[in-house]
N, C-alpha and C positions, 0 to 999 in steps of 0.2 A: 055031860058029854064033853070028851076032852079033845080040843081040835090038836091035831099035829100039821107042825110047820111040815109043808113037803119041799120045800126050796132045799136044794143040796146047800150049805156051808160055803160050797166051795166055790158056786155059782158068782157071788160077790166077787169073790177072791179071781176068779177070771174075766168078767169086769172092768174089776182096777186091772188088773195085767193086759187087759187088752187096751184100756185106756191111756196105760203107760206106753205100751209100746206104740200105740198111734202116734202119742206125743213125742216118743222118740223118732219114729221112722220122719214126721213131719219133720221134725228139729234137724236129722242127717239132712233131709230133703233140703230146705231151707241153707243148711250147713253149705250143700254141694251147690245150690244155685249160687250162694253170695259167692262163693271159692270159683264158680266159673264165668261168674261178670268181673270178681276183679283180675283174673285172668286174663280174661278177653281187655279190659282198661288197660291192663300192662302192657300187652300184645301190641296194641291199638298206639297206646303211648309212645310204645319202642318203634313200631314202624314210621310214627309218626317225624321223630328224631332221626329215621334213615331219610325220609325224603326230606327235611328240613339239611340234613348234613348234607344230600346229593345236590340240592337245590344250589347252595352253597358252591358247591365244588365245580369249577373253571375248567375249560379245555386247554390244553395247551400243545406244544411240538417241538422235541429236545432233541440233536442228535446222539443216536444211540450209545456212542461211544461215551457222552456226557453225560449220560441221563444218571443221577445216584436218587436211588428208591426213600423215599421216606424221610427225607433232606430238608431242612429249612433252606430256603437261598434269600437275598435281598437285592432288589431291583436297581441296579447301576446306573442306568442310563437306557434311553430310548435308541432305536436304530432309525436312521433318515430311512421314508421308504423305499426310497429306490433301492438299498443295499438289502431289507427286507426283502423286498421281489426278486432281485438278483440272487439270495441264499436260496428262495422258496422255488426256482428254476434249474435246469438242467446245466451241465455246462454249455454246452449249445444255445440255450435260451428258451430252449421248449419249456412248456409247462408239460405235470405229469397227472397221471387221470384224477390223482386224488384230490388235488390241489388247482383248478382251473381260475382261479381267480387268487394269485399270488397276491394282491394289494388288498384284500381283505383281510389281512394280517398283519398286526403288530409286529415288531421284533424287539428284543430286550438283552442287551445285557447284563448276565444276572452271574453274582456271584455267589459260591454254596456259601453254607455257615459247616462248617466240619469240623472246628476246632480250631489251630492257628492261624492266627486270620492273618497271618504274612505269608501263608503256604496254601490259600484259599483255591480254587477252582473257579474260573469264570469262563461262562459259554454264553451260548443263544437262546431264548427261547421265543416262542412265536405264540401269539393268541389272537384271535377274534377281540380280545376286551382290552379295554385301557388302564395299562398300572401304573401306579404311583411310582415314582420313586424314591431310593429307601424304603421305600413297605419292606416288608417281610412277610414272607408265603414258606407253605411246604408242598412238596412234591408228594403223590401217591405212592404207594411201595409197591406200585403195580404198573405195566403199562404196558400197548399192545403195538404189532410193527404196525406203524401208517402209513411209510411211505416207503418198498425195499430200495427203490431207485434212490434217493434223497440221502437214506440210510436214517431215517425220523423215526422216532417214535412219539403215541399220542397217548397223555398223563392226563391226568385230574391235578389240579392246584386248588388249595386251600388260603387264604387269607391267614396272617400270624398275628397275636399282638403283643 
């Protein structure tokens, strides 16, 4: 008696092909998870560098006519406060709603860096924080009206080195 194999040929042969493609579709699978953790690390990372640079970044109050976007300046000299509070008021002397406590503020005069430094720009600026002088900082390249009475505008500053 002659036994015959009844197994298809081909039965193996799909098998391995199934076994292959398990291992493949795993391997994308696996592929797409690492590709969306380090992803998400990058994300994570980058945002992490936005609030470390916002953390960073100082309030300050320039008049608008002065303000130059995206400017190194360095710190000249501090302002007595009394002239402080006197800038940071009305001509009258009133304060304005934005600003109710004018002596919570710095003043500074601060020269830009713009190139010739015998043709520099020097103005005011005002912050809540205490600078150095000579530091060097830069201004944001952005900034929003604060005060239209005053004619101020209110910036982020950054520390230079």
């Amino acid at each position: 008696m002659t036994t015959t194999d009844t197994t298809d040929p081909t039965d193996s042969d799909r098998s391995t092909a199934e076994t292959d493609d398990t291992r493949a579709g795993d391997s994308r699978r696996s592929f797409l998870k690492t590709g969306a953790l380090a992803a998400g690390g990058l994300a994570l990372g980058a945002s992490s560098t936005d609030i470390g640079a916002a953390q960073n970044a100082q309030q300050a109050l320039v008049y608008a006519y002065e303000y130059h976007p995206a400017t190194n300046f360095r710190v000249e000299d501090e302002l007595p406060a009394a002239t402080t509070v006197r800038l940071l008021r009305l001509p009258g002397g009133n304060t304005v709603p934005e600003i109710s406590q004018p002596d919570d503020y710095n003043g500074y005069v601060i020269r830009y860096e713009m190139g010739n430094p015998r043709a520099a720009i020097s103005t005011f600026l005002f912050t809540r924080r205490n600078l150095q002088r000579d530091q060097r900082y830069r201004l944001s390249a952005s900034a929003q009206v604060f005060s239209s009475e005053l004619n101020v505008l209110g910036a982020t500053f950054r520390r230079r080195n």
